[in-house]
C-alpha positions in Angstrom: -36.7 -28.5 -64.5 -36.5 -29.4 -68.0 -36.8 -33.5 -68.9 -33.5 -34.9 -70.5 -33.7 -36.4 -74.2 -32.6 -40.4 -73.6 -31.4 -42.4 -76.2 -30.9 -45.9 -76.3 -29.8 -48.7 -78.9 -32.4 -50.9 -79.4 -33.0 -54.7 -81.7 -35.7 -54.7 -83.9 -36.6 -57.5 -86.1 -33.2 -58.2 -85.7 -31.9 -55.1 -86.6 -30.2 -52.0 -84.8 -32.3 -48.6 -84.0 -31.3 -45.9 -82.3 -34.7 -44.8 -80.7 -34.7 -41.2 -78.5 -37.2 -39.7 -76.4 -37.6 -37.7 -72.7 -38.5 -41.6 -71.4 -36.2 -43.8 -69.7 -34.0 -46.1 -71.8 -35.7 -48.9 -69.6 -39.0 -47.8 -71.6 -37.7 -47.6 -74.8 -36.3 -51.0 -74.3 -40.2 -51.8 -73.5 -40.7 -50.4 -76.3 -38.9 -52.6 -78.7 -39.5 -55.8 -77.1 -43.1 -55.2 -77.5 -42.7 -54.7 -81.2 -40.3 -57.7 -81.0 -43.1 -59.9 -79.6 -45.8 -58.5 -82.0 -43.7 -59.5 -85.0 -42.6 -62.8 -83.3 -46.5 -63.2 -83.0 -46.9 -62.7 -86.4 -44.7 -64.5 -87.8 -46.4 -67.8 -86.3 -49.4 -66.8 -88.3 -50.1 -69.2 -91.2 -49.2 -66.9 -94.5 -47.9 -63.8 -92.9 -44.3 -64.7 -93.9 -45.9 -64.8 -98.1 -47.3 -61.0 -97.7 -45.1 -58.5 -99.2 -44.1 -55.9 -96.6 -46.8 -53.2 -97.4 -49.1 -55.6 -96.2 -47.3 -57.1 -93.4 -46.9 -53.4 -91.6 -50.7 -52.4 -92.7 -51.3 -55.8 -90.6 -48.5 -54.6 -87.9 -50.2 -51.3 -87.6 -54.0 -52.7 -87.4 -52.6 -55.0 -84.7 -51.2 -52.3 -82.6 -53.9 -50.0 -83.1 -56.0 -52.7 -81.7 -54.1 -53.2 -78.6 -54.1 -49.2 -78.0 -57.7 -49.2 -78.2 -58.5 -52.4 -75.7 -56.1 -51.0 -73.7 -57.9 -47.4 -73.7 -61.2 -49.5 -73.2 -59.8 -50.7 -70.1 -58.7 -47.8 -68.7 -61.9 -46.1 -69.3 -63.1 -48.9 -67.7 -61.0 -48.6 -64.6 -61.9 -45.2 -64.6 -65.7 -46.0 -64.6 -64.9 -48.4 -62.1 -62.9 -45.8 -59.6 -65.0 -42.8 -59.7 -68.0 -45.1 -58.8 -65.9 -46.6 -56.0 -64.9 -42.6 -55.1 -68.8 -42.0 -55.0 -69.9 -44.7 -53.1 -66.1 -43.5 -50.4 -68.1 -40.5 -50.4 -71.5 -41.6 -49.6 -70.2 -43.6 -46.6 -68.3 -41.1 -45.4 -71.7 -38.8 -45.5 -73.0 -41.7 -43.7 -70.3 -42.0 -41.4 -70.7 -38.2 -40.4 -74.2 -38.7 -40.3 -74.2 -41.4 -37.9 -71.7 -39.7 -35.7 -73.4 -36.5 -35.3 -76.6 -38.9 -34.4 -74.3 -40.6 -31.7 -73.5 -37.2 -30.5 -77.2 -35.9 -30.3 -78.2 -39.4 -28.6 -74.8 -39.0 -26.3 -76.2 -34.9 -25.1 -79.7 -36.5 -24.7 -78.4 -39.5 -22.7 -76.6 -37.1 -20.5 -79.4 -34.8 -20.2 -81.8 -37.7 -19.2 -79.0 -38.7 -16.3 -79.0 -35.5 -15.0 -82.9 -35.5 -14.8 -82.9 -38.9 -13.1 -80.2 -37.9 -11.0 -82.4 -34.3 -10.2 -85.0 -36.4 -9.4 -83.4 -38.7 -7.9 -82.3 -36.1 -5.0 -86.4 -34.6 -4.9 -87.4 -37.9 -3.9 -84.7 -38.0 -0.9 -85.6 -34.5 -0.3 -89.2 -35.6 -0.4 -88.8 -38.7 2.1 -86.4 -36.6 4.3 -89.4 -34.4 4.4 -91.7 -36.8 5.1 -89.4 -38.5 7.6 -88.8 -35.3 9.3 -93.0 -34.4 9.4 -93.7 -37.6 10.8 -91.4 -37.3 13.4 -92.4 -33.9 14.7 -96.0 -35.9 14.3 -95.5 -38.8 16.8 
């Protein structure tokens, strides 16, 4: 299934762009306003309005090039941050298996010493029987 090109008007500086792209006009909407806020930003900055435009886009461009790369910082970050929390999923769940199939070995061995008490439990009424019985025939 192929994506479908998406155009939407957008404001700009106060000004009118037609932007396109296979996202969703709700993006490209993000889009603008971000740039919208950037330049709003700017604009509050003591002697941004007194560069000439060269300088103010160079500035523009530095800016957003600086957000892109915090933000890629962060998501390596976050990325750091999952695969540790994956290894450490994955080293309790070895842990978890590992205690389980301890349970189960102490569970076999439980029930084999039960059956042994219980075995011997039955010799030593067999025994006394016994013993009963000789010292009947005894007397």
């Amino acid at each position: 299934m192929a994506a479908t090109k998406t155009s939407a008007e957008v404001i700009i500086d106060g000004k009118v762009y037609t932007l396109s792209g296979y996202e969703s006009e709700e993006y490209l909407q993000r889009i603008a306003s971000y740039l919208n806020a950037k330049m709003s930003e700017f604009s509050n900055l003591q002697g941004y309005t007194k560069l000439n435009s060269d300088y103010k886009s160079v500035l523009m461009q530095i800016n957003i090039a600086d957000d892109y790369f915090r933000a890629q910082k962060s998501a390596d970050e976050l990325r750091r941050e999952m695969a540790a929390k994956e290894k450490d999923l994955y080293d309790i769940k070895h842990e978890l298996i590992s205690t389980q199939m301890k349970l189960d070995n102490n569970e076999r061995t439980l029930k084999a010493l039960r059956d042994e008490n219980d075995e011997n439990a039955k010799k030593i009424i067999r025994l006394e029987t016994e013993l009963k019985t000789r010292g009947e025939h005894k007397g």
